[in-house]
N, C-alpha and C positions, 0 to 999 in steps of 0.2 A: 440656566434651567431649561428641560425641553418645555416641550409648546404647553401639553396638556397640564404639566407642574405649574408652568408660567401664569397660566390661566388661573388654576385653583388662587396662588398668591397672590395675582389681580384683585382677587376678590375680598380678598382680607381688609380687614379694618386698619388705618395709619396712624397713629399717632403725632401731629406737627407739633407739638408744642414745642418740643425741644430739636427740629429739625432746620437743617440750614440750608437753605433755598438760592436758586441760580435758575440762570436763564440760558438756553442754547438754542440755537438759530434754525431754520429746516434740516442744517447739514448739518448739523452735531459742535459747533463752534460757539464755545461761552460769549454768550453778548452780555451779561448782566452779571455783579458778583456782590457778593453782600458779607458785611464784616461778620457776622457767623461761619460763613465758607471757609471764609479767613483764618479765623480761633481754629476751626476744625480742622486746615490743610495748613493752612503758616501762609497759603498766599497772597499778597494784595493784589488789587484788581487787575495795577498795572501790565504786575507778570502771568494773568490767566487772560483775561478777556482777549478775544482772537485767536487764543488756541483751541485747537479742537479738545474735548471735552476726553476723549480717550486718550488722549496724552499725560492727563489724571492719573488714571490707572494703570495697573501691575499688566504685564501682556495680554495675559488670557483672558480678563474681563476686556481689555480695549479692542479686542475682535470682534468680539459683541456686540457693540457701541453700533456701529452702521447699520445693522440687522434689528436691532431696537428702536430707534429713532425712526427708521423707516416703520416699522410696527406702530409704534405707539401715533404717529403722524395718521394713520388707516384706522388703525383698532381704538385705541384707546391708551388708558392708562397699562401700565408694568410696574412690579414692586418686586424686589428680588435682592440678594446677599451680593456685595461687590467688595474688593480690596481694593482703598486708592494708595497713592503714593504721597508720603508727605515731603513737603518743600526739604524737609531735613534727610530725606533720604529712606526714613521706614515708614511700612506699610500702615495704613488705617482701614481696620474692619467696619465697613458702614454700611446701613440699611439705606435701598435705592428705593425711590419713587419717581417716575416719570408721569408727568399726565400733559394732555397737549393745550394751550392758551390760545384765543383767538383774539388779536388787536384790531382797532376799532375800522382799521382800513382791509381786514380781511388776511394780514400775514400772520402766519402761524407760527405760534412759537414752541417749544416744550420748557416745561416747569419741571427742575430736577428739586427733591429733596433727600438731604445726606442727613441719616441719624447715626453716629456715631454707639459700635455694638461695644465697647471697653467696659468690662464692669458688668455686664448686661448679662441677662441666662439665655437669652434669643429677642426675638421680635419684642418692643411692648402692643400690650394685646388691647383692644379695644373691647369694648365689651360686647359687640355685636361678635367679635371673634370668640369671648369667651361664651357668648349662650350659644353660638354651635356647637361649642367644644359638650358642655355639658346636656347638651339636647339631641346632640349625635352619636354620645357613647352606649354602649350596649348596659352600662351598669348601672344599675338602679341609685337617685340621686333625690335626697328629700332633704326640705330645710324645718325646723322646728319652732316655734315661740318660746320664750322661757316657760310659758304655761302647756307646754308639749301640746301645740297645734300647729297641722300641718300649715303653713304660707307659703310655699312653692314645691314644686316636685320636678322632677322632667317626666320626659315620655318614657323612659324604660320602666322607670319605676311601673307601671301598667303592665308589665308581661307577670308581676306576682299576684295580678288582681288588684282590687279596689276601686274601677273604674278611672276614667282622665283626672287629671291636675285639680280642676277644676271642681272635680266633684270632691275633694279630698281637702279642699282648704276651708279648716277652722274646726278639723277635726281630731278625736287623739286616734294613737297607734290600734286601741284595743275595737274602736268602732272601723278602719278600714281593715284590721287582718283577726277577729275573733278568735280563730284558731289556731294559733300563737301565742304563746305565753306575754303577753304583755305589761304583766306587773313587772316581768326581768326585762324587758327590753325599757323600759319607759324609767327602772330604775338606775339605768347604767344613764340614761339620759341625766339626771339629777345630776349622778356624779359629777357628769363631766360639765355641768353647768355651776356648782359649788364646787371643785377644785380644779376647771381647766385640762386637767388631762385626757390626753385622748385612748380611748379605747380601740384598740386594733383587735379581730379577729375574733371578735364573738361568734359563737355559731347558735344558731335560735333552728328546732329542730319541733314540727309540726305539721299541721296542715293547714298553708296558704290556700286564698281563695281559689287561686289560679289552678291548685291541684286539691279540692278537696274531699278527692277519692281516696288519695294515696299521702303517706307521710313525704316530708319534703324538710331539706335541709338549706339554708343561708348563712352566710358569713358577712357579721355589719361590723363597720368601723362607724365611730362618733367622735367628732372634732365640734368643740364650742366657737362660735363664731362673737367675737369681741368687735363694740364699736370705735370711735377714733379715740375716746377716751379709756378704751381698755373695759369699758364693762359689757356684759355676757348681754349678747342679743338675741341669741337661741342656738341649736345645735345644728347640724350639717350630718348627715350620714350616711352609709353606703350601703347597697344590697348586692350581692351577686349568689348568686344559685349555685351551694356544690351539693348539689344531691347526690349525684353520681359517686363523686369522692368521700362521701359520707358512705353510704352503699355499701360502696367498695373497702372502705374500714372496716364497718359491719360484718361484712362477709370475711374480712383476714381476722378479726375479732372470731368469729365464730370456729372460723379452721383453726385459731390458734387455739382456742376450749375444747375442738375436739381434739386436737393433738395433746394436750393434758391430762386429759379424762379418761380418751377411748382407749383401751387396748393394757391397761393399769396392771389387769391380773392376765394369767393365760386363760381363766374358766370361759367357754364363749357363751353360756345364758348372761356373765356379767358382763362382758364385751357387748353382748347386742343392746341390750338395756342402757348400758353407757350411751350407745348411737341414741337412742329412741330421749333418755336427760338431755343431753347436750341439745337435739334439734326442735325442742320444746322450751320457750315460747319463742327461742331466737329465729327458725323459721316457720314453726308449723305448728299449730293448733293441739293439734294428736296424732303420732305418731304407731305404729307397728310394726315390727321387726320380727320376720317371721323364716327358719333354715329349715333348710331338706335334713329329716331323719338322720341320711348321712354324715350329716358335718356334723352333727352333735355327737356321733356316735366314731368318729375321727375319721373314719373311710377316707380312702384315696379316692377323688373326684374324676370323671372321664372330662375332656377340653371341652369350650363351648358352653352355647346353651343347651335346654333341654330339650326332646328331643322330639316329642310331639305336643298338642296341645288339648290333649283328654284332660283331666281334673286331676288336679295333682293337691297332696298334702302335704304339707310343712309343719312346723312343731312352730308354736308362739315363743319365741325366746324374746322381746323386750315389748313392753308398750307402756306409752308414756300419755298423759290429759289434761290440757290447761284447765278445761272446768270442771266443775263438778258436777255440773249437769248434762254434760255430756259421756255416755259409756266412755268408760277406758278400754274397754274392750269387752264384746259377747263373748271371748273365749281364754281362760285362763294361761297363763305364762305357765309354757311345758305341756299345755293340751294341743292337739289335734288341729289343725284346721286346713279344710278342702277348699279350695278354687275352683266354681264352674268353668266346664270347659269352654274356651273361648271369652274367656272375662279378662280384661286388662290387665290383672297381674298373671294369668296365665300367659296372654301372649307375650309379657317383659319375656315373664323367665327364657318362654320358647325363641323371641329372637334375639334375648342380648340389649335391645334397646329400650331407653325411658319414654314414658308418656305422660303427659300433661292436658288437665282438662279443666278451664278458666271457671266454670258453672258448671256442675253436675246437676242431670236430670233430677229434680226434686223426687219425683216419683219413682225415681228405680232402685229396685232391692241393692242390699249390698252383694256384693261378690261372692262373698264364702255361702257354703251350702249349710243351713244351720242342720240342727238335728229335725227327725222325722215326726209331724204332726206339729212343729214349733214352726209360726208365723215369722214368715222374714222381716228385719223392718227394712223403712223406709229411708233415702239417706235424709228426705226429708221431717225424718223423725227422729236421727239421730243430728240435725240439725247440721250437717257437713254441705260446703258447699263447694269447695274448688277442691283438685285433689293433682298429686303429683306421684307417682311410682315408678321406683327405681329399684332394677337389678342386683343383685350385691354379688360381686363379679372379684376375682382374685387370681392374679395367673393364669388366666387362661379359664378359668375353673367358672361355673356357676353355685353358688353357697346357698342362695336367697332372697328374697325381694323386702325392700321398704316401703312401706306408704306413707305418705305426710299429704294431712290435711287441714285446712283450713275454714273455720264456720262463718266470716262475713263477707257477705255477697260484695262489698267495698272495696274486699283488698284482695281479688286473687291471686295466685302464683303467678308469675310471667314467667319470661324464657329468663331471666337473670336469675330468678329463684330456682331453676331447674338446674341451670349451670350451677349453684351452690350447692344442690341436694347431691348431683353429682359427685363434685370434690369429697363431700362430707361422706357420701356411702362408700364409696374407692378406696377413702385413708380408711375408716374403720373394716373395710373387707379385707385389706389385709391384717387387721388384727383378729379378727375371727378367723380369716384362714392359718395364721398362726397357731390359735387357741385349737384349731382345729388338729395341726400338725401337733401341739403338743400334747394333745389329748389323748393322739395314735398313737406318741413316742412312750407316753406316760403309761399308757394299758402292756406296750409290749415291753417296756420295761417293769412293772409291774407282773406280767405274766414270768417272765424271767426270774425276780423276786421269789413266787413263789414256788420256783420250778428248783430252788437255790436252797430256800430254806425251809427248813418242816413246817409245813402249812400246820400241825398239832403232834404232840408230840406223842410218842407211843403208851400204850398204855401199861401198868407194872406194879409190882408191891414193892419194889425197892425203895422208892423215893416219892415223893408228893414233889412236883414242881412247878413253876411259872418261869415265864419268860418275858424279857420286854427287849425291844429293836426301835433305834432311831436313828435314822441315819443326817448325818448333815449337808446331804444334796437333795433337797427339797425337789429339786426337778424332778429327778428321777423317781427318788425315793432309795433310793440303791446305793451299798458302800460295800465296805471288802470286810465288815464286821458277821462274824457267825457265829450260831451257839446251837447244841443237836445232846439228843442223849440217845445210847445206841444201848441195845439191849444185848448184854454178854451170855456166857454161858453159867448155868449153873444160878440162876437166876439173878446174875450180878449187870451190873448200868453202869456204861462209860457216860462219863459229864462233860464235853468240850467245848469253850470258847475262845476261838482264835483272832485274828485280824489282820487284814491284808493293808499294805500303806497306798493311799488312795483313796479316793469316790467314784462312783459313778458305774458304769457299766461294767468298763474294764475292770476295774476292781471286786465287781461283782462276780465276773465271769475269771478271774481267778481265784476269787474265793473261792468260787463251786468247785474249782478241780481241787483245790485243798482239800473241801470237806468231802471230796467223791473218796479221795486218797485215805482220808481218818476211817472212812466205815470200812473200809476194804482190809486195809491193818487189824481195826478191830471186828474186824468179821474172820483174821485168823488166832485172835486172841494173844494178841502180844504186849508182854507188859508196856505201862504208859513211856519210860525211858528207850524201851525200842520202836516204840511209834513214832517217837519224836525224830528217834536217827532219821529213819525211814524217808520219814518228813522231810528232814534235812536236806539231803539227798536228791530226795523229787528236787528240791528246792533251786539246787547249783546247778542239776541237770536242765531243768526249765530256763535259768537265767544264763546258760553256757549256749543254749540253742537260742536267745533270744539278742545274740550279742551284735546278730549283722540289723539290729531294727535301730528308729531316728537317735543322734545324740542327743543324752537327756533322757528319753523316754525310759519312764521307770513303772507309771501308773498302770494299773494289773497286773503287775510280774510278782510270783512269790515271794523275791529275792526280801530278806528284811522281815519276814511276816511273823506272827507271835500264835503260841498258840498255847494252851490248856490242856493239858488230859487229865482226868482223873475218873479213877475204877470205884467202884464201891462195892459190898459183899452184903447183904442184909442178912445172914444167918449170922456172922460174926459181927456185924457193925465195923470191918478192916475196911481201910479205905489209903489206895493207894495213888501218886499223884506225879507229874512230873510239866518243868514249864520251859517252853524256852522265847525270849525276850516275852514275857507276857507276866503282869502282874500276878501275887500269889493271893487265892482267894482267903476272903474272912469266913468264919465258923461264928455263929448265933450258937450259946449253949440254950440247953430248954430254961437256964432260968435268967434268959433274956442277955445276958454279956456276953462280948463281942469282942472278936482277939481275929488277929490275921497269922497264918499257919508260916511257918518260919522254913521257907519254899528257898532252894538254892535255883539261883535264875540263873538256866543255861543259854548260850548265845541267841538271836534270834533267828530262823530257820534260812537257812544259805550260805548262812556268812561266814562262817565258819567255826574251831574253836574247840572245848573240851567237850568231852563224851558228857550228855544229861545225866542227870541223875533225879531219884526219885526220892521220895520220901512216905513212909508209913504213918499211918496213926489210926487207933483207933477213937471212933464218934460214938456217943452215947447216943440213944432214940430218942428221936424229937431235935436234932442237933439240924442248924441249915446252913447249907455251902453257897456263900452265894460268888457265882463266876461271875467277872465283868472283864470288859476290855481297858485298856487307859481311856477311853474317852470321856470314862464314867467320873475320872477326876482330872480331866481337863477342863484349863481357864484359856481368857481368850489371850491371843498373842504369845502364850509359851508352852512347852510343854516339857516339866523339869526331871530332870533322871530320877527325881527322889520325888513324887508328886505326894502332896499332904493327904494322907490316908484318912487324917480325923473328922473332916465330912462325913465320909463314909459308916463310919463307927455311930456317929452317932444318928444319924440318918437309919441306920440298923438296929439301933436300940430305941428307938421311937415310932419303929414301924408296927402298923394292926396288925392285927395274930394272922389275921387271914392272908393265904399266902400270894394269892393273884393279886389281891389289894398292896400288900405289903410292895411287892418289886413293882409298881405301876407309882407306889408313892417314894419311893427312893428313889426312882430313875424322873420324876417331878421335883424331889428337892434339889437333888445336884445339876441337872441339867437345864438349861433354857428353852426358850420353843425352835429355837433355832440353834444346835448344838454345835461346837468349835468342831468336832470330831464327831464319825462315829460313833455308837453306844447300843452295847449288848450286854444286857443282864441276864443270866439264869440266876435262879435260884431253888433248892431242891431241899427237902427238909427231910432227913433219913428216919427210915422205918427198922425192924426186925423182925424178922419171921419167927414163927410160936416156933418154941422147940416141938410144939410137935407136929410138924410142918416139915422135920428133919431127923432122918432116922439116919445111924452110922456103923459100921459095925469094923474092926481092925481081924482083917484074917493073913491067919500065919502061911506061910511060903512052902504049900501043899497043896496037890489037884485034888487031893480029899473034903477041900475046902469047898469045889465047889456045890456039891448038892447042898452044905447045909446054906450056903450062899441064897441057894434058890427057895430055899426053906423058909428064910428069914422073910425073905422079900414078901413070899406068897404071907406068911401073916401081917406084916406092915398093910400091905395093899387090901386087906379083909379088913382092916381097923381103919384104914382112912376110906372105907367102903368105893374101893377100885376094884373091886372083883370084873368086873370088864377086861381090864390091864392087864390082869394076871399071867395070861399064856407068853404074850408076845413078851413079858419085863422079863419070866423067865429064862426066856431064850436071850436076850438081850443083855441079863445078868452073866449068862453062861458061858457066855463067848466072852465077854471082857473080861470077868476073874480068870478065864482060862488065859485068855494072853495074855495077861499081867503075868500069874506065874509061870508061864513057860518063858516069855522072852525075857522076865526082869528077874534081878536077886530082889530079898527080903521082903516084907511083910508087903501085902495088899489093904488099901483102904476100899471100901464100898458105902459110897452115901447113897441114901434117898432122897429128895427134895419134891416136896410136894406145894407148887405154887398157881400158875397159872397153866403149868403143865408138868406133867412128870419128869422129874429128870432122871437122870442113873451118872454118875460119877464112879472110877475108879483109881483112883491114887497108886502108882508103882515107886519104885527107886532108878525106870529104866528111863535111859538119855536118847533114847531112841524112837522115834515119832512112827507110829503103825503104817502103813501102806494099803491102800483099798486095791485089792487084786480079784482080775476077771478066771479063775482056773477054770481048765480043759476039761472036758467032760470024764476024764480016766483020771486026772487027779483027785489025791486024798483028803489034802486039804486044803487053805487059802481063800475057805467061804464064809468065815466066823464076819468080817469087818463088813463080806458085803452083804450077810442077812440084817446085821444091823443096819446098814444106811438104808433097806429096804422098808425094813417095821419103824424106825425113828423118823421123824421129823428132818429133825434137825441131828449132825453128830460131829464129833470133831477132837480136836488133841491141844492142850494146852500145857507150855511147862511151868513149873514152879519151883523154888528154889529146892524142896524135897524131892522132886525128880519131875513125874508128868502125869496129868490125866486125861484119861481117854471121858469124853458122855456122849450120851445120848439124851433127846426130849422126845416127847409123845403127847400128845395134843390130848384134853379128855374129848 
């Protein structure tokens, strides 16, 4: 051993009882050997005495020997670990003692003793060895009566409080630590006095004397201490202080609640609120959670903090109140609130940095500026005493400040509480700058939405309708599902609903060029079966130019898309209809039964396949079409070429008369809140115009026809009291019957339609579509079509299987 080790083990306590004693001379030479040496080494006296004493021993302890013996001869006693050599050849681990003897004529001897270590766990300890051990550890050590009172303690136990040893024997647990649960600590003692088992790793969590400002945490073990006849003489047990590691659970406890909690939905008033639950009562009394305008309103943020430090206002989005007697807050969740300039959450926001403050001035108002002639209070009257605020910082970004406070002057914040407020605002600031990002993404997809689809739908005497839209990307709001009613000529209403395969933006934004495509077609009036071609068309052509985009990528392409048309006429109730990949819609008759139109389903738009076709029927008045997409009878996980239509039906026949209620409660029976697919209902419930709303007249294939042409009109227009109209319908009469009979064979139709505007209709047998011509000043003629599109509204050419009509509208 070196010197300083040497020393320490000098010092130790020896146990002889069982040690076996020799004698060596000044120079290290056994002069004396005794039949224990013997037992313990195998040798008699004969073959030891006169040898030197390290001849005993294994090498490296007999080097030793001379440097010892000289020691112990000056200093004193040595006690130390040696390996001797036994007569048979192997080693013996023995504990060494030297001390030196003084015989009665003055020569000196040394007195060795060998305790053999075989079997042994170390040293035997004496007991002056063992009450260092236990008087010198740092860990609190107390022994108990059976009647739980203290009889000994050591000195650590005194860094928890309770005063010395001394003062603490014949006491119980609950009179040295009050503020500690002591009926659980004193019952775990019982235990282990009536079953012997020892309790390991209790944690008893309170405030000890030693801290009783602040909550404090200990881990005690209890071991029953049995006499030599085995019965309980009282308990033994241990304290050691893990505050810290208690703390520190505490604190991963609480990041683990916010990470559960915070950031749940995208909304950020419920995101902030979340912050303001979670840090109530785990750090802080009452909380505040308060964002710039901005962030609620999703704005893109500049870096940084802000930017000067005038008085800035933020919107209250959460605040949280352990008592009840404490405000939860002067200013409601979603109101207003201003920060004096130069007040501590001003300067957060302006530097970026948190601040903490152990005792707040009892006397100073709060921060925000109340309203005007309204007394500020006091924080000492809202009873707030320590207070901590923190920035709510995200990317770079500032969003808004938190404050948590605390109302007993006992337990303020420290710097470990500030580090945890930290964490806590940082995880949650990116959940709000999320809610924030989603709340940007969501208005301009939103804005998109209704940029897509008829914010209301036109207004008309054809048809009464309602509509209902859900999409199944909740995020967005947005799908490739559309429905539109376009107003034809002659007072007649195209009905379409299509669908694009997809969600989401992309979907959306091909949906819109579909339906940009449907009004353009039926803005030049072409039957439903050549809107679809048309359709088609766009279709291969979009998905031909879209061939060099990612493999896979299909989401917003037309290619696949379905879609609806259907014409309707309310003077005759004809209603013409054509589909391709898209369900065939159902008919409500007026006395409530429900039938689905027996619709031949053309390919769906791209893909290829046979020319659409249409189909006629006429609808009796009060009759409703209701268009839907397949979403409307999609289940989850499949979606069948033959989907069961009988929902539907009866979902239709048990719907209120009223027609907005009716499609809001269909599209609620079959659908969930969260639908598999897309889902677009129209529904439209057909009208007829009075016959006398509609004048006709058939004139024979003579330009003699036309004054009485203009005759007829001129009294229609006196009876439906349009005398206004008169001149221009005239001239507008006069030109179309004339070019029907000059460029077409046989008879000419001329309708009247009087609805929400006048129409003029003429019906020829000619295949050939008019041309608007600008003629030369010395031309004779070629001005008939453009006085019309001058005095008309609106005009235009449409064919029909009997050949084609030219009209015209005029607004009253």
């Amino acid at each position: 051993m070196g010197g300083q080790q040497e020393q320490n083990v000098a010092r130790q306590g020896f146990d002889v009882a069982d040690a076996a004693p020799l004698l060596l001379d000044p120079h290290g030479v056994v002069s004396s050997w005794t039949g224990r040496a013997e037992q313990l080494l195998g040798y008699d006296a004969q073959a030891v005495v006169g040898r030197k004493f390290a001849e005993l021993l294994l090498p490296d302890d007999a080097e030793r020997v001379p440097g010892l013996v000289e020691r112990c001869r000056s200093d004193g006693d040595w006690v130390g670990l040696m390996t001797a050599l036994h007569r048979e050849g192997h080693p013996v681990a023995v504990m060494v003692r030297v001390t030196p003897t003084v015989e009665p004529r003055g020569r000196t001897s040394l007195l060795v003793l060998l305790s053999q270590l075989a079997g042994a766990a170390g040293w035997s300890m004496s007991r002056t060895v063992l009450e260092q051990i236990v008087t010198g550890t740092s860990i609190g050590i107390a022994i108990v009566d059976t009647d739980l009172r203290f009889v000994w303690s050591n000195a650590a136990m005194e860094q928890f409080g309770g005063g010395p040893a001394e003062r603490r024997l014949g006491l119980r647990f609950a009179d040295v630590q009050p503020g500690l649960n002591a009926d659980a600590v004193e019952a775990r003692m019982r235990h282990v006095l009536e079953t012997g088992e020892q309790v390991v790793g209790h944690e008893e969590v309170g405030r000890a004397r030693s801290a009783p400002l602040r909550e404090t945490a200990h881990m005690m073990s209890f071991t029953r201490l049995d006499d030599e006849r085995g019965r309980p003489m009282g308990v033994y047990y241990t304290v050691v202080d893990v505050t810290e590691g208690h703390r520190a659970r505490q604190r991963l406890a609480l990041l683990d609640r916010a990470g559960e909690h915070i950031g749940r939905t995208l909304d950020i008033m419920t995101t902030a609120q979340e912050l303001a639950d979670v840090a109530v009562p785990g750090l802080a009394d009452f909380v505040t959670v308060d964002l710039l305008e901005t962030v609620l309103r999703g704005a893109e943020l500049p870096p940084g903090p802000l930017g000067d430090s005038a008085p800035v206002s933020l919107r209250r989005a959460g605040h949280r109140s352990l008592y009840e007697d404490l405000p939860r807050t002067a200013v409601d969740a979603g109101a207003v609130v201003t920060y004096l300039a130069d007040s501590p959450p001003v300067r957060c926001l302006t530097s970026g940095r948190s601040w903490r403050q152990e005792q707040l001035d009892p006397l100073a108002p709060e921060w925000a500026a109340g309203a005007p002639g309204v007394r500020e209070s006091t924080f000492l009257e809202l009873g707030l005493q320590s207070v901590m605020i923190v920035p709510i910082r995200a990317r770079g970004a500032t969003l808004g400040v938190t404050m948590f406070f605390r109302r007993r002057r006992d337990y303020p914040f420290d710097a470990d509480d500030l580090s945890l407020a930290e964490d806590l605002v940082s995880r949650a600031a990116v959940c709000v700058d999320n809610a924030r990002r989603y709340t940007r993404e969501r208005d301009a997809a939103l804005v998109l939405q209704r940029s897509l689809l008829p914010r209301r739908l036109p207004e008309q005497d054809a048809v009464e309708v309602a509509a209902c839209y859900r999409p199944a990307d909740e995020l967005t709001g947005l799908g490739g599902d559309w429905y539109d009613l376009i107003l034809l000529s002659s007072a007649r209403v195209a009905l379409v609903v299509g669908e694009v395969p997809g969600h989401g933006i992309d979907a959306a934004a091909a949906m819109g060029r579909l339906r940009t495509a449907v009004r353009t077609l039926a803005a030049i009036d072409l039957p439903p079966e050549e809107v679809l071609g048309h359709l088609d068309d766009l279709a291969s052509r979009a998905a031909r130019d879209e061939e060099d985009g990612e493999p896979g990528e299909t989401a917003g392409r037309p290619l696949g898309s379905g879609c609806l048309y259907v014409v309707y006429d309310p003077v005759d109730g004809h209603c013409t209809m054509a589909a391709a990949g898209h369900p065939a819609p159902a008919v409500v008759a007026p006395d409530g039964t429900v039938a689905f139109v027996d619709l031949p389903q053309g390919p769906a738009l791209g893909v290829g396949g046979p020319p659409f076709q249409a189909v006629e029927l006429t609808l009796a008045e009060g009759s409703t079409l209701a268009l839907h997409t397949d979403g409307l009878l999609a289940r989850e996980g499949a979606r069948p070429a033959e989907p069961d239509r009988e929902p539907l039906r009866e979902a239709l026949a048990e719907a209120p008369a009223s027609l907005e209620t009716s499609c809001g409660t269909v599209v609620d029976t079959l659908v969930p809140a969260r639908p598999y697919d897309d889902v677009a209902l129209l529904m439209a419930r057909t009208r007829r115009l009075d016959p006398e709303q509609v004048a006709v007249w058939d004139l024979p294939d003579d330009p003699a026809v036309v004054a009485e042409a203009r005759r007829n009109t001129t009294r229609q227009l006196a009876q439906w009291g349009l005398d206004e109209l008169v001149f221009t319908t005239e001239l507008v009469v006069s030109e179309l019957v004339t070019n029907a009979i000059r460029h077409a064979t046989g008879p000419v139709r001329l309708r009247l339609i009087r609805e929400r505007a006048l129409v003029c209709d003429v019906l020829d047998r000619g295949a050939t579509a008019p041309h608007l011509r600008h003629p030369r000043a010395m031309d004779e003629g070629g001005r008939g079509l453009l006085l019309v599109s001058q005095l008309a509204q609106r005009w235009g050419t449409r064919f029909v299987p009997e050949g084609k009509i030219i009209w015209a509208e005029q607004p009253f």
